[in-house]
N, C-alpha and C positions, 0 to 999 in steps of 0.2 A: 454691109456691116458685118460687125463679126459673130455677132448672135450673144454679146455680153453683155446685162440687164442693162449697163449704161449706155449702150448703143441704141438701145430702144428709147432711149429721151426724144432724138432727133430724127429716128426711122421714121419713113414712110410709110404708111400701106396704102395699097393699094386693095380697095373694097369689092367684092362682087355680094350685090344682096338682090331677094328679091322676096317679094310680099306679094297677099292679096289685100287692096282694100276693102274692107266690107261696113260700106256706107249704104245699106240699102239698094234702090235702085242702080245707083251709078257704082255698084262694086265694080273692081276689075284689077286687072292681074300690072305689076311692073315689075318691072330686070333694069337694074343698075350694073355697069360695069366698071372697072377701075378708076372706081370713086376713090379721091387720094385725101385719108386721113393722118391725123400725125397728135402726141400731145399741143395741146394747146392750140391745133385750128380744125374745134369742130366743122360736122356735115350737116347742113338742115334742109330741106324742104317740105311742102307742104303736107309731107304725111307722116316723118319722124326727125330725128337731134341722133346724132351719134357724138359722141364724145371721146376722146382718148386721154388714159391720164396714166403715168407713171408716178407710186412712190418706192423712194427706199425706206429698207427692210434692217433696223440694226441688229447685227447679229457677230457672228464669229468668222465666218466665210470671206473669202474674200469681195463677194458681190450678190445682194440682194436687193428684187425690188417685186414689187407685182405691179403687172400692167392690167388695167380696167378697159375694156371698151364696151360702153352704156348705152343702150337703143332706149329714147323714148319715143312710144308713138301719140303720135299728135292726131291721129284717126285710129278707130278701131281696124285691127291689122291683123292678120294670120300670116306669120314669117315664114316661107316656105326653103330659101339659102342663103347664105351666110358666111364668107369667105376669107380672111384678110390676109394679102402675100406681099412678104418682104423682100427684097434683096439680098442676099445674104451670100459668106463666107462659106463653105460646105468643105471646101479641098483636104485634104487628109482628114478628113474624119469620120469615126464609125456612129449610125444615130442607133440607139432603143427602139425596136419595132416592138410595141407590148400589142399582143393581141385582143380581141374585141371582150371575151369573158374567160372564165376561170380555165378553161380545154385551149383557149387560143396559143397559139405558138407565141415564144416572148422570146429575142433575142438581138443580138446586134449585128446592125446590115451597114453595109456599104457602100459605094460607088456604080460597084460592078453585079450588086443584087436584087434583086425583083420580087414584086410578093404576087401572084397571079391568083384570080379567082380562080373556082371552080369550074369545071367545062359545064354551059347547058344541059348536054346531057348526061353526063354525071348527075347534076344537080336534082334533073329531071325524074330520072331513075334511082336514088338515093334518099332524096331532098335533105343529106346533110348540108346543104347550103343555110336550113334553116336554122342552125347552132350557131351560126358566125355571123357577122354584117356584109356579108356578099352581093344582100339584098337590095341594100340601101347606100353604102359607100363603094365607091369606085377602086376596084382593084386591078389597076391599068396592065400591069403585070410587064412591062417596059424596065428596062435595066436603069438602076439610080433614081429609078421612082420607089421610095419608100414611106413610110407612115404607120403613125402609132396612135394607140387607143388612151384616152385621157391625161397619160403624161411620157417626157421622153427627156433623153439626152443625148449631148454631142458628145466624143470620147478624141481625144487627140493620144500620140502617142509616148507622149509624157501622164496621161491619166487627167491629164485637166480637163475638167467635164462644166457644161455652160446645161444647164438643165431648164426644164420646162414643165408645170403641173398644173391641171386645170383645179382652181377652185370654186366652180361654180357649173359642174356634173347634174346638179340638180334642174337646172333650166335646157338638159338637153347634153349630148356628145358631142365632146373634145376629141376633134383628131388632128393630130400634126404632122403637118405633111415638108417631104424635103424632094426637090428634084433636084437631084445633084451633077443634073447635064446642063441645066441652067442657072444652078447657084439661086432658084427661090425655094424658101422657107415659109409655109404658110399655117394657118391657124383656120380649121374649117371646123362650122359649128352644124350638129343634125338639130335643126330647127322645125325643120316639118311639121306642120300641124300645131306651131305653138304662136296662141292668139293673146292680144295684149289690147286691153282696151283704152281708149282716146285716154289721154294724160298718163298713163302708167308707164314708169323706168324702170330697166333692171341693169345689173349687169351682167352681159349675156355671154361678153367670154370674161373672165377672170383669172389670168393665170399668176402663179410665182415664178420670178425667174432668178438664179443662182449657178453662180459658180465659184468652185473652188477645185484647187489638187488635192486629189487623195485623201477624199472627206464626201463619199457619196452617204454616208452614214448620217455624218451630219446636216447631209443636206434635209434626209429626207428625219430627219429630226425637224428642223422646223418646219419641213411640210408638212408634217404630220398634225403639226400644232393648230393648226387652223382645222381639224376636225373637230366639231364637239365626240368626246368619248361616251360610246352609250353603252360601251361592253358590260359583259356580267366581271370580265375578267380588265380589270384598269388597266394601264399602261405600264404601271412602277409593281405588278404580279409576275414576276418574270419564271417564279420557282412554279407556283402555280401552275401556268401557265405550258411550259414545258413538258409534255405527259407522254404515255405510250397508251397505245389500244388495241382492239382488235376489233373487227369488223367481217360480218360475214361474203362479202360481197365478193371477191377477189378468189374465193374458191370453189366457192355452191351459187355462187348468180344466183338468177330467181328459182334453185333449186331447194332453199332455204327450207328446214322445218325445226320444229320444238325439237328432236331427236337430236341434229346435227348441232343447235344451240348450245342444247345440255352437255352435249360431248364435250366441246372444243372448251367451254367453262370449266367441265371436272378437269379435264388435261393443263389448261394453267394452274389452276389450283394445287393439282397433283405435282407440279414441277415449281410451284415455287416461285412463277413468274409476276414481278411485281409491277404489274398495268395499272393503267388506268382509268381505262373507260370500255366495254364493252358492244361494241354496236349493231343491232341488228340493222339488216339494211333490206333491200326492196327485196319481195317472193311474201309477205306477211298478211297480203292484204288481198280480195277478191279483186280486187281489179286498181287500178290505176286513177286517184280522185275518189274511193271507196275506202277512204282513211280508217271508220271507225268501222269495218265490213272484215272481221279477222276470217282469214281461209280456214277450210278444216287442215292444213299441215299445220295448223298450231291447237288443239282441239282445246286446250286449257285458256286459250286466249293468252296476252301478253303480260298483265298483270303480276301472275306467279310466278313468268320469269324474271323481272323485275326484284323480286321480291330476291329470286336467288344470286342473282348478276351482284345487291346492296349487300347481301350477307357473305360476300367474298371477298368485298370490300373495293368493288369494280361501282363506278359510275354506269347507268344505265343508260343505251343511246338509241334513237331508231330513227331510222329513214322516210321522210317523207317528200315529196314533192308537191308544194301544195299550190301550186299554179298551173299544172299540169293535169287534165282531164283524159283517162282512156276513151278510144272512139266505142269501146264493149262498157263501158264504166255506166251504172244507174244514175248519174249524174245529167249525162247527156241525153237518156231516154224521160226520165223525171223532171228535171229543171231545166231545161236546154236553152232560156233566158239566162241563166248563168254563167253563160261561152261567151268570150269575147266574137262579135259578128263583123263582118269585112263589112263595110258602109256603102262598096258599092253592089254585092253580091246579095247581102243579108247574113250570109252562109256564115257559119264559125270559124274561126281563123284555125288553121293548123298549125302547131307551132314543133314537130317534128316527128320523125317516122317511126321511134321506138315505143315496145309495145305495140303495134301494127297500126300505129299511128296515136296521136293524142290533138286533142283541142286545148285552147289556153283560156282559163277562168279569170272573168270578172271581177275584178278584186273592187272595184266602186259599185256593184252592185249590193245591195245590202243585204241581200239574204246569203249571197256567197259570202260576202264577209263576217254576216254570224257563225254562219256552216263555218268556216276556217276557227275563228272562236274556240266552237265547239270541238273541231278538232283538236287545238292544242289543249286546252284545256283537258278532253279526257285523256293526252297521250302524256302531259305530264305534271300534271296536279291528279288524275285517276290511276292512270295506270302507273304512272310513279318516275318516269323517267326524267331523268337529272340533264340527257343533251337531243336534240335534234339535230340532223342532218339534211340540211333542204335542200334538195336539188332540182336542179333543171330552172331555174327563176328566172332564167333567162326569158320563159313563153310569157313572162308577165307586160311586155311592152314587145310585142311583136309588131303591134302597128301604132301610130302616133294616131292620139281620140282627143274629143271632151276637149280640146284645146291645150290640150299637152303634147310635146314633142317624147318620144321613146325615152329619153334618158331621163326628164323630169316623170316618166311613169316607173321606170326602174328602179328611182330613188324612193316615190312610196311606197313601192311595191319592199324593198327594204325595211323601210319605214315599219311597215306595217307587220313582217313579222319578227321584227324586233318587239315591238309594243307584245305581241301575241305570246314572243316566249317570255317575257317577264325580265326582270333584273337579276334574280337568282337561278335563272337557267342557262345552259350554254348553247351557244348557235353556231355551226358549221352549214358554211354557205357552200354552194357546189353550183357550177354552172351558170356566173351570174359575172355581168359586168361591175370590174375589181373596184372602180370606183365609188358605186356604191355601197358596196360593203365596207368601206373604211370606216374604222371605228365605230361600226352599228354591229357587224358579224366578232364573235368570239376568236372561230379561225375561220380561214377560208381555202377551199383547195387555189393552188397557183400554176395546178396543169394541166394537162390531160391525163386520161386515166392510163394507167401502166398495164403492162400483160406481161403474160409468161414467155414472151418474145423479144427481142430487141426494136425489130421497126419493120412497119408495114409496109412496104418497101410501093407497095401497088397505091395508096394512099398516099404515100409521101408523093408520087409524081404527077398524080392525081390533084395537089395540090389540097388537101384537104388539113388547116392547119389544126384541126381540133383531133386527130385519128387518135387511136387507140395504141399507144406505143409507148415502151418504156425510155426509148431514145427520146420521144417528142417529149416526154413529160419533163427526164431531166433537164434536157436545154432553157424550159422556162425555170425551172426548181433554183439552175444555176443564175436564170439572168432577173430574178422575182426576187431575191432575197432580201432585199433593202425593205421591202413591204411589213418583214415579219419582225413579230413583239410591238413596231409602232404604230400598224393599223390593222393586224391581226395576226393572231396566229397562224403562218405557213403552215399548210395542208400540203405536202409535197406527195401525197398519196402514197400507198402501200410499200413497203419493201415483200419480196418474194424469196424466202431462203429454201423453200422445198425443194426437194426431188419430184417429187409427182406433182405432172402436172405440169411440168416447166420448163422449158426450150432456154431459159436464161444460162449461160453457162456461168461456173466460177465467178469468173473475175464482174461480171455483169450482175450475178450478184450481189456481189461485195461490193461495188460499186454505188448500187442503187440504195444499201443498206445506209454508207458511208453518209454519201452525201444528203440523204434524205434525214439523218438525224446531223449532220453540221447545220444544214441550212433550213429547217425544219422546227416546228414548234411541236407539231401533231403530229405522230408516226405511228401509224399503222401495220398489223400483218394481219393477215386471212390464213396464214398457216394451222391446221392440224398439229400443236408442238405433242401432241400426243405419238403422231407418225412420223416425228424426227427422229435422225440417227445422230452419231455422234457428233460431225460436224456441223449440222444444222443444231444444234444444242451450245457448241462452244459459240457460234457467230452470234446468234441469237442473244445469249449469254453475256456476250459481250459488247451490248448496248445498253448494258443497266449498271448506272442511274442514267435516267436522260442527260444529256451533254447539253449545255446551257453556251452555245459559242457566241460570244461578240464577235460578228465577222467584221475585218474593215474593208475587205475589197476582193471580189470575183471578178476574173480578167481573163476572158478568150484570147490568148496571145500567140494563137496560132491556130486555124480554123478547128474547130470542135477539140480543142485542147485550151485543157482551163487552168489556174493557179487561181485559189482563194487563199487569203492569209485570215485568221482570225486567234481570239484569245478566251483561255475558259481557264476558269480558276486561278488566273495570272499567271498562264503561263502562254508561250507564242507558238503557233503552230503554221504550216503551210502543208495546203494541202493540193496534190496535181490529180486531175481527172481526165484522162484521155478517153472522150468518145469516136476515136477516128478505128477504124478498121485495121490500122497499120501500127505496129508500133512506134513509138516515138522517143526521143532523144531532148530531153532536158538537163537544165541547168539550176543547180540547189542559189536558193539566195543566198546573198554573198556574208562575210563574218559583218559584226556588228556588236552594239554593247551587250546583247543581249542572245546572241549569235555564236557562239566559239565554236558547238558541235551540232548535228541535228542527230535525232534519233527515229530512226522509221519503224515504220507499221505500215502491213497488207496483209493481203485474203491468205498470205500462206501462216500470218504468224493466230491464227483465228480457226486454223483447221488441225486435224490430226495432219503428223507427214505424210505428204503425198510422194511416191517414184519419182525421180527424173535421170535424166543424165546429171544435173550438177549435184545431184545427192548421191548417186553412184560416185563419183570423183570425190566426195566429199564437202562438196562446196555448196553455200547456202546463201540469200540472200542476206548480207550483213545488218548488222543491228545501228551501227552508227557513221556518220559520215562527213567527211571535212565540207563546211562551205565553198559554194560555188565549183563544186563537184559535178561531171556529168551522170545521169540515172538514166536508167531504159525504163517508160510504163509499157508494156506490154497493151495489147488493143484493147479498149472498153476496162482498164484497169484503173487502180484509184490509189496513189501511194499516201498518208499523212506523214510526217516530219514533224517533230515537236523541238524545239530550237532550243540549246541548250549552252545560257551564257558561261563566262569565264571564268573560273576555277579561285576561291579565296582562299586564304590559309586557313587551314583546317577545319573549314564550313563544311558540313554536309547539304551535298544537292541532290534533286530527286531527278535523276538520270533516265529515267525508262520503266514504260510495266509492258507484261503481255496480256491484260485482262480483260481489256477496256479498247475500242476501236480506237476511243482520243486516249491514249496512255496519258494518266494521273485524273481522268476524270473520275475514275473508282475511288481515288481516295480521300477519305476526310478528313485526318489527317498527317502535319511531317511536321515534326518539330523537333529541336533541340535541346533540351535543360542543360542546369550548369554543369553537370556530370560529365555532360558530352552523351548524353544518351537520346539515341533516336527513337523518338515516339510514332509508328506508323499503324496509321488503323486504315483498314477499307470500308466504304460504305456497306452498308448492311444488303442492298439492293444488287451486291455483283456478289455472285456465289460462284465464279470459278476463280478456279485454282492460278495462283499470283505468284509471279517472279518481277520483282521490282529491280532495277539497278540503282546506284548508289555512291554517289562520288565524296571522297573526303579531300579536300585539300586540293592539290596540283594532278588532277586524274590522269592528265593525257603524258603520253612520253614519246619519243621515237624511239624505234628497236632497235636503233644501236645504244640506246642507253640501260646500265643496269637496272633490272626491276628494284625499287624501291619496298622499306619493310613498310608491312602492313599497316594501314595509322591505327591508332587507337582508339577505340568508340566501343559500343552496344548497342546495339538495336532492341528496342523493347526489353531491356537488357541482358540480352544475350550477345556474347561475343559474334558476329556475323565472318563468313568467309569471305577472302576478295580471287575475283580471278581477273585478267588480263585477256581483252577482247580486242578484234582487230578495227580500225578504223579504214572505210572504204576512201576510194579517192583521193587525188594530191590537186585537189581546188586551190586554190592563189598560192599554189608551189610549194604545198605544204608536202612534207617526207611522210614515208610509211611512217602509221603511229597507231601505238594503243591506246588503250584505256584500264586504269586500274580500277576496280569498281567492287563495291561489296553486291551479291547477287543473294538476295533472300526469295526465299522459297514458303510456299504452304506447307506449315509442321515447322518450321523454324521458328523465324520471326515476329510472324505477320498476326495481327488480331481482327478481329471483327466482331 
């Protein structure tokens, strides 16, 4: 088949299951093998009913349906595997490898790629194997064996995408697997440990299935719809929603104190930067699981800073992990019936190394669950705080209990500190499988954590996909995006604009900045702006207000080199991220109704000038450029393009700014009256200095043609100057050409 929802009316599967009876005496174990189920001719024998049922889905897309397949058991059963493999089409196409929680690698793999576990003894010696599902799914690590965590898709090289999403996470993990040396497609559910007693049905995989061209947006619009929304922040909050913050974590690690707090509060304050949420993050606390245990490096407790973070007009945030027990923590010497215990050891399960190791808490124990209570309660109804950051939630199902399989414990484990922070509070999920956070969590991170490095390079071959690296983080940043505003806020973690402190160069930088506020809801720095210089002042500067992008499509279309296109405040932009080592050679999209010129922006139009040779010759990187033009991105560089349609009689168009990463996201507004007088105000939020371009009428010319007189207009009603700028590239044959263009300046025109 070809993997298109109407293929699956008549598909086969072929089932591999297997269970324990537990009829008393006569319990015992059976393995089913390629049991072949299909719609319309269930599976029964004496100890359960499977059922397969396709419907369609009316919607907009070219193709929607969900496919059901329902276990009921007809004996009390403990399901231990769960399998169903199709036939399937594979040849030219790239599938979504989403990884297991919010650190996992998420990108798209192919024919000729492999996901490999971790080595034993890596594992052994590390035990980051305990972050990932290493544990428990099979990471064959065989070329064209690929597979993804709860949902996925197939990409052909026209963009037509046949998608996959589990909706029913709660009864256990969805992984979708492709071997593309054998063209099967299959649907493996982590059941383990999930018991169903005599008569009870469920439906145990559940998935949507959908395709359409160049509508991954809308796909994942009606996926999204089948979540109940529990957020503090709704779905149609998108202004909301959209913030900047800061958080300690990225510069002082658990070096945190009240001193270092107070600082980096007076220095936004002092500069004028308009955030929005504040966060402290882990060093706050005596130990790990010691939530309400304040260290003496905050000797006032947290309370009073709270009180200062609200009177700045910053939301207050802190860090907690509240599934996570330090092995030093008075938790485990005091309650130590409150550790989740290994059933065959008795011992407390360890759910990972940091911190010199931690145990994973009890969440159905009841006194752990009041202690949690009590936790949030005083962190934000007492001490006053407006967001928590929960990390690590992942320790909350490390083993499957109690007749729950891992993913139905992950989902109350959700569950439950959703209830905890309340409807009016915000919830940043960190470290937790994505499916369950959908529309329970506010935002969620959607990577790994960044550093002051590019990439781990000793990790990356080590195979570890959760490492600490700002390479690993972007690749999911770029291939997660679809996730954000419809079932939370992207967390694409930190940007790093400092000097101290930071191995990032330039353009890695700017990069990281770029794309984490395009594709980003929540954006983050750990910067000192008090120890900024000037260029880290203009970059920085130059992400306010937050940029609100409709992306419609991020495309790897040439290995670790990307094209997103998206839209903010009606206007069209494309933007290219080159994460490869080498420079690269691209191609501008080609003209269109909406298309006549593109206008760029990079890390040089964001800094003071820097020397080069081409500034010695006099030559600079150009401001605007014909369609379908070749560009160089330089390694790890990031260009945006803002597309600029075809020229009307004597309309004035908003041609370009330097102030703002997405040029015109600064302003609020461009208008016309009858006078012919242009109205241009900047948001209140960007306080550098602004050069807007400005086209009246027929802008472009070739130089063999005479300059044209200047049209007639006012800006804010001043007369404004025009100059004549060069246009890069002869894209679909077009002649050297200019642009005639009014160029307002700060102290001229411009108001705010």
């Amino acid at each position: 088949m070809n993997l298109s929802p109407s293929s699956f009316k008549t598909a086969a599967a072929r089932l591999d299951i297997s269970y324990r009876v537990l009829d008393g005496d006569s319990a015992h174990s059976v393995v089913l093998k390629d049991v072949i189920l299909r719609p319309g001719m269930p599976f029964n024998n004496d100890c359960l009913a499977i059922t397969a049922s396709l419907s369609d889905q009316a919607n907009e897309l070219d193709e929607a349906a969900i496919l059901n397949l329902n276990v009921k058991a007809l004996k009390a059963l403990e399901l231990t595997h769960f399998e169903a493999k199709y036939m399937a089409d594979l040849g030219g196409k790239r599938m979504l490898a989403n990884g297991f929680q919010s650190w996992s690698q998420a990108r798209e793999m192919e024919a000729d790629d492999r996901i490999p576990s971790i080595r034993s003894s890596v594992a052994y010696l590390t035990q980051y194997n305990l972050q990932g599902d290493y544990d428990f799914f099979s990471h064959s690590g065989e070329k064209g064996h690929i597979h993804s965590s709860s949902y996925t898709h197939f990409r052909d090289v026209h963009n037509n995408l046949r998608f996959f999403g589990s909706l029913s996470e709660n009864w256990g993990y969805t992984y979708f697997r492709a071997d593309f040396n054998t063209n099967v497609f299959s649907v493996y559910k982590d059941v383990l440990g999930k018991r169903l007693s005599a008569g009870q049905a469920l439906d145990l995989v559940k998935i949507l299935l959908a395709q359409a061209t160049d509508k991954e947006g809308r796909i994942w619009d009606l996926y999204a719809s089948f979540f109940e929304d529990k957020r503090s922040l709704k779905g149609d909050q998108m202004r909301a929603r959209h913030v900047n913050g800061w958080t300690s974590w990225y510069n002082y690690y658990g070096d945190v104190d009240e001193p270092i707090v107070l600082k980096n509060l007076d220095a936004l304050v002092k500069h004028k930067y308009p955030i929005n949420i504040f966060q402290i993050d882990d060093g706050f606390m005596t130990a790990i699981g010691d939530w309400l245990s304040v260290n003496q490096k905050f000797p006032n407790g947290l309370e009073p800073i709270t009180q200062k973070i609200k009177a700045a007009g910053f939301t207050p945030g802190l860090w907690l992990a509240p599934y996570a027990v330090g092995f030093t923590s008075k938790i485990v010497t005091e309650h130590p019936d409150w550790l989740v215990k290994d059933p065959q050891t008795k011992e407390p399960v360890v759910a990972g190394p940091n911190w010199g190791g931690f145990y994973a808490l009890d969440m159905y124990h009841t006194e752990a669950r009041a202690y949690l209570k009590e936790v949030f309660d005083t962190v934000l109804r007492k001490w006053g705080f407006g967001m928590v950051k929960l990390d690590f939630l992942f320790a909350a199902a490390m083993i499957p209990r109690l007749g729950k399989s891992r993913g139905e414990i992950m989902w109350d484990a959700m569950e439950l500190v959703r209830e905890l922070t309340g409807p009016d509070k915000l919830l940043l999920g960190c470290g937790v499988p994505l499916a369950c956070a959908w529309r329970t969590a506010d935002y969620c991170r959607i990577g790994s954590d960044v550093a002051p490095w590019w990439e781990d390079t000793k990790l990356k071959y080590l195979h570890v996909r959760e490492r600490v690296s700002t390479a690993n983080s972007l690749v999911s940043t770029l291939s997660r995006w679809s996730m954000s505003d419809r079932m939370f806020g992207n967390d694409p973690d930190v940007m790093i604009l400092r000097n101290q402190k930071n191995k990032l160069n330039l353009e890695e930088r700017y990069t990281l900045c770029v794309l984490n506020n395009i594709l980003g809801a929540l954006v983050f720095s750990s910067d000192n702006v008090a120890e900024y210089g000037k260029d880290e002042h203009l970059l920085y500067a130059a992400t306010f207000p937050k940029v609100i992008a409709s992306v419609q499509s991020v495309i790897e279309f040439r290995p670790n080199v990307f094209v997103i296109r998206f839209q903010a405040q009606g206007r069209d932009y494309t933007t290219f991220a080159n994460l490869c080592s080498d420079d690269q050679k691209v191609y501008l999209p080609p003209s269109s109704d909406k298309t006549h010129l593109l206008f760029s922006t990079d890390n040089e139009m964001h800094m003071t000038p820097r020397f080069s040779l081409s500034s010695w010759f006099g030559k600079a990187d150009p401001l605007f450029y014909h369609p379908s033009s070749s560009v160089y991105i330089r390694a790890h560089e990031t260009k945006t393009m803002m597309h600029i349609p075809a020229p009307k009689d004597g309309q004035a168009l908003f041609m370009g700014s330097t102030s703002h990463i997405v040029p015109g996201a600064e302003i609020d507004t461009f208008t016309t009256d009858a006078t012919k007088d242009i109205h241009l105000r900047f948001n209140t939020q960007n306080t550098r200095q602004h050069t807007t371009y400005i086209g009246i009428g027929n802008y472009l010319s070739t130089e063999k043609m005479a300059p044209n007189k200047a049209p007639t207009c006012t800006i804010n009603g001043v007369q404004p100057s025009f100059e004549w700028i060069p246009v890069h590239g002869t894209g679909e044959g077009r002649p050297a050409s200019h642009v005639h263009v009014a160029v307002v300046k700060d102290g001229e025109q411009t108001q705010q």
